[in-house]
C-alpha positions in Angstrom: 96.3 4.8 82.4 96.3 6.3 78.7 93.3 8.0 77.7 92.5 7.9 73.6 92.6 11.2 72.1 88.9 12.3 70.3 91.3 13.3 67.3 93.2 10.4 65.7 95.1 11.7 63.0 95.1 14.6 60.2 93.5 14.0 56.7 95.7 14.1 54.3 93.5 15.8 51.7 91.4 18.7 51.2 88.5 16.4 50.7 88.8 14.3 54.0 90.1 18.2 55.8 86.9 19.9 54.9 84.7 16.6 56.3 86.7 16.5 59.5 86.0 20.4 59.6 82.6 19.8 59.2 82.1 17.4 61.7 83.6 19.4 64.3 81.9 23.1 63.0 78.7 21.5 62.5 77.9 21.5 66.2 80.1 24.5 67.1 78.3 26.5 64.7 75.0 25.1 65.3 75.8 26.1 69.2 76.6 29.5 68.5 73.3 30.3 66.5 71.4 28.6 69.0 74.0 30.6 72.2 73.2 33.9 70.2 69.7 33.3 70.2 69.1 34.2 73.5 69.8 37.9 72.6 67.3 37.1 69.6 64.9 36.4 71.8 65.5 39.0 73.8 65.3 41.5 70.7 62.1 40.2 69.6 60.6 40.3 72.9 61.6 43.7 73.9 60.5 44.7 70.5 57.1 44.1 71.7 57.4 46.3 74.5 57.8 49.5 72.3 60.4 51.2 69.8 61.9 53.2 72.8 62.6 49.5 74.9 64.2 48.3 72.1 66.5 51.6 71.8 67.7 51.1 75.2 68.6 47.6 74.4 70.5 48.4 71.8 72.9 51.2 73.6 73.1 49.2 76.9 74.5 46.4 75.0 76.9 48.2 73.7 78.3 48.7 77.2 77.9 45.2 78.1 79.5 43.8 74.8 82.8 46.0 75.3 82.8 44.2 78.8 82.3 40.5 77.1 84.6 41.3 73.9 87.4 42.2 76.8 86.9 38.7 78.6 87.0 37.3 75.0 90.4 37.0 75.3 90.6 34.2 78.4 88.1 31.6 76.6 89.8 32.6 72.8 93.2 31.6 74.5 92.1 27.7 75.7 91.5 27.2 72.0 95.3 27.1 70.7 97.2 25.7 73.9 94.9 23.1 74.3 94.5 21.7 70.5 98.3 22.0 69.9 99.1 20.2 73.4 96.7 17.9 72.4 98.4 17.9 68.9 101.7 17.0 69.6 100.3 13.6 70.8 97.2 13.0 68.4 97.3 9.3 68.8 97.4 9.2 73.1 96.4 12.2 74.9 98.5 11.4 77.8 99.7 12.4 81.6 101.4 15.8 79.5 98.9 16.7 77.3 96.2 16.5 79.8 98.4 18.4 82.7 99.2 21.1 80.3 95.0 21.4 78.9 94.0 21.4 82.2 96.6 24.4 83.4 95.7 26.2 80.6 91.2 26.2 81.0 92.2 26.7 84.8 93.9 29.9 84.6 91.7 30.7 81.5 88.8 30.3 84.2 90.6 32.6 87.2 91.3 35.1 84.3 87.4 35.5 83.6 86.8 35.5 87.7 89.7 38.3 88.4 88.0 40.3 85.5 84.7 40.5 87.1 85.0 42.8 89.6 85.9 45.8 87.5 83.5 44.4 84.6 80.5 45.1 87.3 81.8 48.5 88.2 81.8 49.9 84.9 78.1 48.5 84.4 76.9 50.9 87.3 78.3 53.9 85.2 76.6 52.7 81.8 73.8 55.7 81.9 76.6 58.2 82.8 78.5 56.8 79.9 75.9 57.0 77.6 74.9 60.5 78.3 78.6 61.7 77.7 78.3 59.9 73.9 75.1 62.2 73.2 72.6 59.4 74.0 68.8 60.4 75.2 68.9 60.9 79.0 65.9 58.4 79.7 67.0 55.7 76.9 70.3 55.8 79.0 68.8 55.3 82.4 66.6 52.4 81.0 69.8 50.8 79.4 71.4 51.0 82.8 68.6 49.0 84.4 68.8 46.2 81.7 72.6 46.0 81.9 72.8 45.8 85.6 70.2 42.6 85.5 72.1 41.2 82.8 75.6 41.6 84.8 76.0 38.4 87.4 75.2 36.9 83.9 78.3 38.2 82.6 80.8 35.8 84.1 78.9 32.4 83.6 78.8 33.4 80.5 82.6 34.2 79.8 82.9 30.7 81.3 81.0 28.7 79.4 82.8 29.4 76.3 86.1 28.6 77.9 84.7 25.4 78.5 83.2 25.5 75.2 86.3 25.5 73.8 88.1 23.1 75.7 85.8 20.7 74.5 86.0 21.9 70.9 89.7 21.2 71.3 89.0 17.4 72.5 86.1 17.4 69.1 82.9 16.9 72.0 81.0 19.2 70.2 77.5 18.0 70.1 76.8 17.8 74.3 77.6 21.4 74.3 74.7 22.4 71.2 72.3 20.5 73.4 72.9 21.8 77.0 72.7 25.5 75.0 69.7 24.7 73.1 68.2 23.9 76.7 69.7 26.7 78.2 67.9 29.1 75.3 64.7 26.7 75.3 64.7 27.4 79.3 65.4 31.7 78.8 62.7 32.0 76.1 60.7 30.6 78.9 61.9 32.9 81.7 61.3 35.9 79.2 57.7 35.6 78.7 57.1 35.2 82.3 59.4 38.1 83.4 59.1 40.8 80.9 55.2 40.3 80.3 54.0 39.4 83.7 52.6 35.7 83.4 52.7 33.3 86.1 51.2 35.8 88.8 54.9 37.4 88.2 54.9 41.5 88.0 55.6 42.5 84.3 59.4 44.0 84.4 59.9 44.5 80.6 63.3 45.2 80.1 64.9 44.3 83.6 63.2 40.8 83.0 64.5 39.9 79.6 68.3 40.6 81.7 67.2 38.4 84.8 66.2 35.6 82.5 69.3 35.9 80.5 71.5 36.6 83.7 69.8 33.2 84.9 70.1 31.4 82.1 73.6 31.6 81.9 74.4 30.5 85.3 72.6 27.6 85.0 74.5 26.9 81.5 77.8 27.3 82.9 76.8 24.7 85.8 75.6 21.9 83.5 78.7 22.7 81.2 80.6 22.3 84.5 79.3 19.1 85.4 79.3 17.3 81.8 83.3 18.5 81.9 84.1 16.5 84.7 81.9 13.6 83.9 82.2 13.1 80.3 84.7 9.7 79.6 87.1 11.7 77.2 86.8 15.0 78.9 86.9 13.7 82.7 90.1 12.2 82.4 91.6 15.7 81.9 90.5 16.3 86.0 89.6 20.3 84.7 88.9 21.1 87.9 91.6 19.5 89.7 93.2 22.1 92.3 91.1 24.5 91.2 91.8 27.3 93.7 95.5 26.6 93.1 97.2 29.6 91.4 99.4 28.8 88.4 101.4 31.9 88.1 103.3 30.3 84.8 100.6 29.3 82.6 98.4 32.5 83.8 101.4 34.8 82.4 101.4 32.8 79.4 97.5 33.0 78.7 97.6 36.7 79.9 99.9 37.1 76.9 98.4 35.6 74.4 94.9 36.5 75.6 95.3 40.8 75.8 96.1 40.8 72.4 93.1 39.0 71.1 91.0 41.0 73.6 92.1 44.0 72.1 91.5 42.4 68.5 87.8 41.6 69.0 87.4 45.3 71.1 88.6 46.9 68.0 86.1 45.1 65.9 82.9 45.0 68.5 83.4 48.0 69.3 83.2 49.5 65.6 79.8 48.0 65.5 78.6 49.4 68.9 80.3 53.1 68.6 78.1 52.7 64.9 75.1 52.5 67.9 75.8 55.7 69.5 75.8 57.5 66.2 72.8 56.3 65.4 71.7 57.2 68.5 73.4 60.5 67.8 70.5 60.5 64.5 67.8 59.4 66.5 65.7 56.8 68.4 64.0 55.1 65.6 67.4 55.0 63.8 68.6 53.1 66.7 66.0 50.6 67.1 66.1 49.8 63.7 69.7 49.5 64.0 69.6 46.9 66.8 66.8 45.0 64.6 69.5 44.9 61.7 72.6 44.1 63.3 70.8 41.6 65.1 70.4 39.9 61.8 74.0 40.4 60.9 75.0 38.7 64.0 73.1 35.8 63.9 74.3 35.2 60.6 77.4 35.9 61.6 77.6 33.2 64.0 77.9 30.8 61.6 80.9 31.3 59.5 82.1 31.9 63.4 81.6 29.2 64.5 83.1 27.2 61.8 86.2 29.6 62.3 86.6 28.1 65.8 86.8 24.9 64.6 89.5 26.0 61.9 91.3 27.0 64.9 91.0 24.0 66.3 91.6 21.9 63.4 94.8 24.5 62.3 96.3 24.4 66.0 96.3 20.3 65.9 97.9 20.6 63.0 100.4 22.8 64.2 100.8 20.9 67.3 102.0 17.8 65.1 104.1 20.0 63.1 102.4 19.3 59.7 102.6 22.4 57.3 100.2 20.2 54.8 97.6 20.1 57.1 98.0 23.3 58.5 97.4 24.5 55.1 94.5 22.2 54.1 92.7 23.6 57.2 92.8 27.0 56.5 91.3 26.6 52.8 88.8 23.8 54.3 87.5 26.8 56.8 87.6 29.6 54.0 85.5 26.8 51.5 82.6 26.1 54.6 82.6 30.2 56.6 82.4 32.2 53.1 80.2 29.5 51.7 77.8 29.0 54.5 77.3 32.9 55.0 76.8 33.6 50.8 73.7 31.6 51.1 72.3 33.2 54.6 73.2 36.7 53.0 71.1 36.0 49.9 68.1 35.1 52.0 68.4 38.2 53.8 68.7 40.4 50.8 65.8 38.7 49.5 63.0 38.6 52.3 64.1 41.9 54.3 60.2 42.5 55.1 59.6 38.9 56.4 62.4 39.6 58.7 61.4 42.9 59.8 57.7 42.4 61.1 59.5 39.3 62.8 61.1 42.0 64.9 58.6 44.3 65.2 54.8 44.6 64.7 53.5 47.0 62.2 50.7 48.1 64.4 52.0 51.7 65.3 53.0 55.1 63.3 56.3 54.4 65.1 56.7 51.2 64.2 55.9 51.5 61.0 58.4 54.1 60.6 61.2 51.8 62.1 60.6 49.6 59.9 60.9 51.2 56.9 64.3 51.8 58.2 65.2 48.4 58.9 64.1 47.7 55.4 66.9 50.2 54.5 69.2 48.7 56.6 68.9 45.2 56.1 70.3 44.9 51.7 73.3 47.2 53.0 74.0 44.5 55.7 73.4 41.5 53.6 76.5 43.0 51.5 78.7 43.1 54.0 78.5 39.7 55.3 81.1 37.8 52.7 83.8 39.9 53.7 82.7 39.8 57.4 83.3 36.0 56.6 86.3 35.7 55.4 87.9 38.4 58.1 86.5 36.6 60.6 88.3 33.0 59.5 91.5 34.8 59.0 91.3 35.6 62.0 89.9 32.8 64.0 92.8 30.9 62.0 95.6 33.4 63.3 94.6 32.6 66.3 94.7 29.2 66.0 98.4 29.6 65.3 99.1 32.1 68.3 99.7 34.4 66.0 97.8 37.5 67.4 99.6 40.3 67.3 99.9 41.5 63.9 96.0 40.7 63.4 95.5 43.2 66.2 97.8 45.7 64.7 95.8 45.2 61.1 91.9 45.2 62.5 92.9 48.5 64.4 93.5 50.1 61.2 91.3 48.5 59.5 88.1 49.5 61.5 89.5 52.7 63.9 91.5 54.4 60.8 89.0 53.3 58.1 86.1 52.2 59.3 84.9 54.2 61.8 85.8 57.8 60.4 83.8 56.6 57.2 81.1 55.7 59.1 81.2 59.2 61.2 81.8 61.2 57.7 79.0 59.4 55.9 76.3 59.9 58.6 76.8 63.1 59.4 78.4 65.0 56.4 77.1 63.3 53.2 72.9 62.9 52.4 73.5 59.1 53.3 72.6 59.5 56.8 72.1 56.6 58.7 72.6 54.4 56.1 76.4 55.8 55.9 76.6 54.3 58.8 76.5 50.7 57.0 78.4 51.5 54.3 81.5 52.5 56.6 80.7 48.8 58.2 81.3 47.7 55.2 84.3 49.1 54.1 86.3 48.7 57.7 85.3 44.8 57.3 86.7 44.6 53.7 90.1 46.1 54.6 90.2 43.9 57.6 89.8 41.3 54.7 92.2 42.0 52.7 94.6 43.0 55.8 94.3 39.5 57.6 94.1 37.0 54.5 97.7 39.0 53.8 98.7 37.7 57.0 97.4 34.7 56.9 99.2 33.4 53.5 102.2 35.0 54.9 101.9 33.1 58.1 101.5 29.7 56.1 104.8 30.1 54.4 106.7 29.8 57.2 107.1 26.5 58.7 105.2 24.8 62.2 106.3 26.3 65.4 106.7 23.4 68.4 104.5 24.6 71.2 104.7 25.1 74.2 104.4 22.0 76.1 107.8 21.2 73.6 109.8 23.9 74.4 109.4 23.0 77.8 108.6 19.1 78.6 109.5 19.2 82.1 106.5 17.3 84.2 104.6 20.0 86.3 102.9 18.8 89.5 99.7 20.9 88.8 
């Protein structure tokens, strides 16, 4: 039995390249907004609760994002093996393709299970930890209370993007936007109920906004689990097939290419969440305004991202087939849409900073008020920042697309740890700038990262196609 493959063949212009990326990013990027979200939510919310909620928010994510941005690498990793497997038979995915997809999400799946365990023991340090970078002894125990209800979360959540991403290789796109729409819909839900007491439910504040996302999570990765194995193009693949079976092949090879890219999104996520702690460093306000802010940048962030991952997708497939035309039409079809899409969102931010701030927080305290004022501060300084977070971030995702992942680690470590981050420090702290120094080292970390990886990039689209894997070695494997 032959199963036809989602993707039929490349375009073989700009034109039809940018339609095709379209089509696919539309609902990736869509998905991540709406994914993201649920942290929105959770911002807003907690902002209600009080400037000092919203403070411990802010540094305990900063704790629980190193721990995601680590198991980045697993679900980053299904994105290149499965499009160019997939690739080198564009016209019938067959028996091959589908053996070597369904290796590849499987270990990418034990990857994220074996990282658990140490992920949840870190978590039970996070106050500790926080204390050691300078951070307010009680913001630091609250942030340990939130991070510890958000943890059995943690690995749902590192699942559903692998599955995510299998699907974005197989161009099922729009099943995934709507089970994470529900999924947001139902921890919105589970927020108002948990952190404000309705329902004949105690008021937990912070623990509740990290129960409901913890829960809303689990049940994402469970409906993402059964569509997967139900789905007519995706079934086929049998993801799930000999699940507890260990591959120790094709979990060296996503090991390999995954600690690298782990590393690479550590390096950046890290910048932005060791910018935290200095504001922390500064003060509380200055934090909670800083959460409010780079909130915002996030969420707008998600969009040229998401668009990114389908340039991987659509740039892997096109390496799969060998096709340096395509390869290349991709890559300039992702910069067009991720730097064009995130030029307009950056203009509405720079232009209705105050709208967006009282959607965070109400101006009906001293406190408040004076966090806001902040925010307002913050919020031009991040709007600048966003083209060249755009363009990094589709070099990047395009790299990966590729396999090519260690150079951009090599470049975003100096780019953000050599440049960035000292900039940020020296600004804050030794310059009248203060906290907004803090931004404009941000900025310039992400616009040598730019520059750094859209270097790499052109270089890397000189050389010719590299065969992948399941090329190099076509042998059937009984898994």
């Amino acid at each position: 039995m032959t199963v036809n493959a989602p993707i039929r063949s490349l375009p073989r212009t700009l034109r039809g390249e940018t339609a095709a990326l379209l089509a696919l990013g539309g609902p990736m990027a869509l998905t991540q907004v709406v994914q993201f979200s649920i942290y929105t939510v959770d911002t807003i919310m907690i902002g209600r609760v009080g400037t000092q909620a919203l403070a411990a928010a802010a540094v305990g994510t900063v704790i629980y994002f190193l721990l995601w941005m680590i198991g980045a690498g697993p679900f980053s990793a299904v994105t290149p093996m499965v499009s160019q497997a997939i690739g080198t038979t564009l016209d019938d995915a067959g028996a091959s393709a589908r053996r070597d997809a369904r290796r590849s999400v499987r270990m990418a799946l034990w990857l994220v299970a074996l990282l658990t365990l140490p992920m949840f023991g870190a978590l039970v340090f996070t106050a500790q930890i926080l204390v050691f970078f300078g951070q307010d002894p009680d913001i630091s125990r609250m942030a340990q209370s939130y991070v510890i209800a958000l943890a059995p979360g943690l690995p749902f959540a590192l699942g559903v993007m692998v599955l995510r991403n299998f699907l974005a290789a197989l161009n099922k796109t729009l099943a995934p936007l709507l089970i994470v729409t529900l999924t947001v819909g139902i921890n919105a839900a589970l927020n108002a109920v948990l952190i404000f007491g309705l329902l004949g439910f105690p008021a937990m504040g912070l623990i509740g906004a990290g129960i409901a996302s913890s829960l809303s999570y689990t049940l994402c990765f469970f409906i993402m689990a059964v569509y997967v194995s139900t789905d007519r193009v995706a079934g086929p693949f049998d993801i799930f097939r000999n699940l507890f079976e260990f591959d120790r092949e094709r979990f060296g090879d996503i090991v390999r290419l995954s600690w690298p890219i782990s590393i690479t999104t550590l390096f950046e996520g890290m910048l932005f969440n060791a910018a935290a702690l200095v504001m922390g460093a500064i003060g509380v306000r200055e934090l909670a305004a800083y959460q409010v802010a780079l909130n915002v940048a996030s969420m707008a962030f998600m969009l040229p991202f998401g668009f990114a991952m389908a340039g991987a997708t659509r740039i892997g497939l096109a390496e799969g087939a060998g096709d340096a035309g395509a390869r290349r039409r991709a890559a300039q079809a992702t910069m067009i849409v991720a730097v064009g899409g995130m030029a307009v969102i950056a203009l509405i931010v720079a232009t209705f900073p105050k709208a967006i701030a009282h959607a965070y927080m109400r101006p009906d305290t001293a406190d408040n008020v004076a966090t806001i004022a902040l925010i307002l501060g913050f919020l031009p300084i991040a709007a600048a920042f966003m083209v060249f977070d755009a363009v990094q971030i589709a070099a990047n995702q395009l790299l990966r697309g590729l396999k090519d992942v260690t150079a951009p680690m090599i470049i975003t470590g100096v780019s953000f740890w050599l440049i960035g981050f000292p900039t940020c420090y020296g600004l804050a702290f030794h310059t009248s700038f203060g906290a907004k120094g803090v931004w404009y080292g941000l900025m310039l970390g992400l616009t040598a990262a730019f520059i750094g990886l859209g270097t790499r990039l052109w270089l890397r689209l000189r050389q010719p196609p590299r065969p992948p894997d399941i090329l190099r070695n076509p042998e059937p494997v009984p898994l």
